[in-house]
C-alpha positions in Angstrom: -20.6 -18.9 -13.7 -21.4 -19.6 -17.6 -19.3 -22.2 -19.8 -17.7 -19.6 -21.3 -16.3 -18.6 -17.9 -15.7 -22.2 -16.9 -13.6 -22.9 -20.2 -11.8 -19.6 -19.5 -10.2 -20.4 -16.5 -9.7 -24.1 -17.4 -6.0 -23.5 -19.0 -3.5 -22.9 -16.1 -1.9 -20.2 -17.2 -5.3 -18.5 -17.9 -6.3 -19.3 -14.7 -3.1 -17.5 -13.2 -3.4 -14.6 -15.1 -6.8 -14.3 -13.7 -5.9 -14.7 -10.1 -3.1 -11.9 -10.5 -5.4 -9.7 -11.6 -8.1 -10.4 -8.9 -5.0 -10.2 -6.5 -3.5 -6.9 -7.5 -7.1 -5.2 -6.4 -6.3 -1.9 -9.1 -6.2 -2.1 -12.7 -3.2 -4.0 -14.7 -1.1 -3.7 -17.8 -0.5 -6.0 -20.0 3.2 -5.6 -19.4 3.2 -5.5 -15.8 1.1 -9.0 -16.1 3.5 -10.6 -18.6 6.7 -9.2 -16.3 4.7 -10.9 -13.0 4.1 -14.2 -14.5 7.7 -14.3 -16.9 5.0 -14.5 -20.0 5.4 -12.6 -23.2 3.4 -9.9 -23.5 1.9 -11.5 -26.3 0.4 -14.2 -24.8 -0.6 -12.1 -21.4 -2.9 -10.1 -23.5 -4.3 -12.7 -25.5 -5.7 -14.5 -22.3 -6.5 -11.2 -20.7 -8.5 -10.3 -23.9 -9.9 -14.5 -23.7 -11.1 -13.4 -19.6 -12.5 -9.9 -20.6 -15.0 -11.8 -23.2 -15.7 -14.1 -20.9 -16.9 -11.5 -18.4 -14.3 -12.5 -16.0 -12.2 -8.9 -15.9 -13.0 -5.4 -16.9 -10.9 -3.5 -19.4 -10.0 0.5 -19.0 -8.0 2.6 -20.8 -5.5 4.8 -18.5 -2.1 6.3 -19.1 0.1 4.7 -16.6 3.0 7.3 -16.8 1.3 9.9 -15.2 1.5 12.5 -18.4 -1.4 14.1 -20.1 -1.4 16.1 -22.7 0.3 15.9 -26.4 3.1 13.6 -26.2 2.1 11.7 -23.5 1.5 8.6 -25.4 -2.0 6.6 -26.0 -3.3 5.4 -23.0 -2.7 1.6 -21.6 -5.1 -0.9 -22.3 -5.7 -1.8 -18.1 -7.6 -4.8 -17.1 -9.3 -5.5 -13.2 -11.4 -8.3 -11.8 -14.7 -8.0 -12.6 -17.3 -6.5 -10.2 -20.0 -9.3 -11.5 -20.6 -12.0 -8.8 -20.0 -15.5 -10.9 -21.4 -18.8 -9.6 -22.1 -22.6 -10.6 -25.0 -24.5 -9.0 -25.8 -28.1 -11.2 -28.8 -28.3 -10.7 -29.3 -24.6 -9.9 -29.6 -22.8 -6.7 -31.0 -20.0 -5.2 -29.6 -19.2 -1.7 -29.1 -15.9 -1.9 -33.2 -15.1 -2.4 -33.1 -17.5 1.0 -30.3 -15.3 2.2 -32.4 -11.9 1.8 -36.0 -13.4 2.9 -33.9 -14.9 6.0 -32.8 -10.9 6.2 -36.0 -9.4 6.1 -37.8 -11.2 8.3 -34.5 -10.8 10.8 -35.4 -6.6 10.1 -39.5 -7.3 10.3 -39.2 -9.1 13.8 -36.2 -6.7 15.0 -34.0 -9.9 16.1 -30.7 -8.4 15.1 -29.1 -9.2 18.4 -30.1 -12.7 18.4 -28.6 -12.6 14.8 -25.3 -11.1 16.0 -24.5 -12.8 19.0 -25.4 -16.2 16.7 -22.7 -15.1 14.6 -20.7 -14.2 17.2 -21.0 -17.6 18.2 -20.5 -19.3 14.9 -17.2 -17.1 14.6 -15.8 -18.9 17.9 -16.0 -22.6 16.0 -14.0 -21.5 13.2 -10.9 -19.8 15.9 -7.8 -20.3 14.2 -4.7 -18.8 12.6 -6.5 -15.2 11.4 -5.3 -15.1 7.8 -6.1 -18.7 7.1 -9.2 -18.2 8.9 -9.7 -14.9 6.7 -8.6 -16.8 3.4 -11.3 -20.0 4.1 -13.9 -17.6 4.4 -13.0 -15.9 1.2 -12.2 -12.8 2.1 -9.4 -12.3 0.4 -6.9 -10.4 2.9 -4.2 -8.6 1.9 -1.7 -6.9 3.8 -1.6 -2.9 4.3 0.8 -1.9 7.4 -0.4 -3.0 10.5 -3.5 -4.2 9.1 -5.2 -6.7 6.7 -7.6 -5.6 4.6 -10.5 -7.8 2.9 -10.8 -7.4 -0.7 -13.6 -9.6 -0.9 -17.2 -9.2 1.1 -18.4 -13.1 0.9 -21.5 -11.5 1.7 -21.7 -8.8 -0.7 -25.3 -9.7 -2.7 -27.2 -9.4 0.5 -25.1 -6.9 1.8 -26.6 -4.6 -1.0 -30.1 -4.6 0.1 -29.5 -5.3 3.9 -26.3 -3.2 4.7 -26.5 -2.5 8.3 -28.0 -5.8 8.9 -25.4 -8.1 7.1 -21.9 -5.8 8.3 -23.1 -6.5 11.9 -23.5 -10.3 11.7 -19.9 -10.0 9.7 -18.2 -8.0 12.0 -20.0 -10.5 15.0 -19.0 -13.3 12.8 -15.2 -12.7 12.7 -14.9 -10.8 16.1 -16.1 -14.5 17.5 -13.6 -16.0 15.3 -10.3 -13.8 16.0 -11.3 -11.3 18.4 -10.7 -7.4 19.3 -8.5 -7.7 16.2 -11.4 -6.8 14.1 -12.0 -3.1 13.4 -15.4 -1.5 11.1 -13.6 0.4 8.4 -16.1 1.0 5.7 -14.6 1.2 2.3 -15.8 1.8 -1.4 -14.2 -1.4 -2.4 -14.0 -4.7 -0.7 -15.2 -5.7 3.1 -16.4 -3.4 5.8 -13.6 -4.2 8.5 -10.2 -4.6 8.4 -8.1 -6.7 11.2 -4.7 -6.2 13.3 -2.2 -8.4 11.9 -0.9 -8.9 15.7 -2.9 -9.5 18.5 -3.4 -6.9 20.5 -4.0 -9.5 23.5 -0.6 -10.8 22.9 1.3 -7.8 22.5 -0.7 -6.2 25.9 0.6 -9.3 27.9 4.6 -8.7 26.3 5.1 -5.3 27.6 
């Protein structure tokens, strides 16, 4: 994360604009931002436009109504959390070329069970309430029916070079931590599982 990032998000309401956006997962209006946060519209897009320079969101241009053609209106001006990882390390740090050597040589030496059941492991320290457990970890879960989803992969720069690898140690990871809750459900956006918002242990021994 750059200075201009840090300064960006420094004002509160800045800050809150920004965390309705990265909440709302799909690209919002100015208006719908200002009628969320009981802002004028005014302001909402002045500290959307302050978080697009600072490379915090992404800007579109859609038409909301669902028209097309003549008469349909110029498109909105839409805005989305950026895609770009942004970090602060004073002095800087570099875990993530630890992260992929560790995942090589984990390939190289074909250890993935090791790795797993590790994480497995690991997941059974952090047992706990599953959506605070989900939220900790940075996930970002939000709900969808039965089911939370994860907006966010925490693990998403290795992930990119080391797919297989790094969705197995996840799913291990948080099977160990809330159990047969946790379903693969590979996405284009956001983590590769989803989990049951009610435990299917608990509801087996209720009927």
């Amino acid at each position: 994360m750059d200075a201009a990032a840090i300064a960006a998000l420094a004002e509160p309401q800045r800050r809150a604009v920004y965390e309705h956006v990265a909440a709302a997962g799909v690209p919002v209006s100015r208006n719908a931002v200002a009628d969320a946060l009981s802002i004028g519209r005014t302001l909402a897009a002045h500290h959307l436009d302050r978080l697009a320079e600072a490379g915090l969101v992404e800007v579109s241009f859609a038409r909301v109504n669902g028209r097309s053609g003549p008469g349909s209106g110029r498109p909105s001006k839409l805005y989305r959390r950026a895609a770009a990882e942004q970090e602060l390390s004073l002095p800087p740090r570099d875990y993530r070329t630890l992260a992929t050597v560790f995942a090589d040589a984990v390939e190289e030496a074909g250890v993935e069970p090791v790795l797993f059941e590790t994480a497995r492991r690991h997941g059974e320290r952090l047992k706990g309430d599953a959506e605070s457990v989900l939220r900790d970890l940075g996930y970002e879960p939000y709900e969808d029916g039965e089911v939370w989803r994860l907006r966010n992969c925490p693990f998403d720069g290795v992930a990119r070079t080391h797919a297989a690898l790094v969705c197995g140690a996840n799913l291990a990871l948080l099977e160990g931590a809330l159990g047969a809750r946790v379903k693969i459900d590979p996405r284009p956006d956001g983590c590769c599982v989803t989990v049951q918002r009610s435990d299917p242990d608990t509801k087996n021994n209720d009927d």
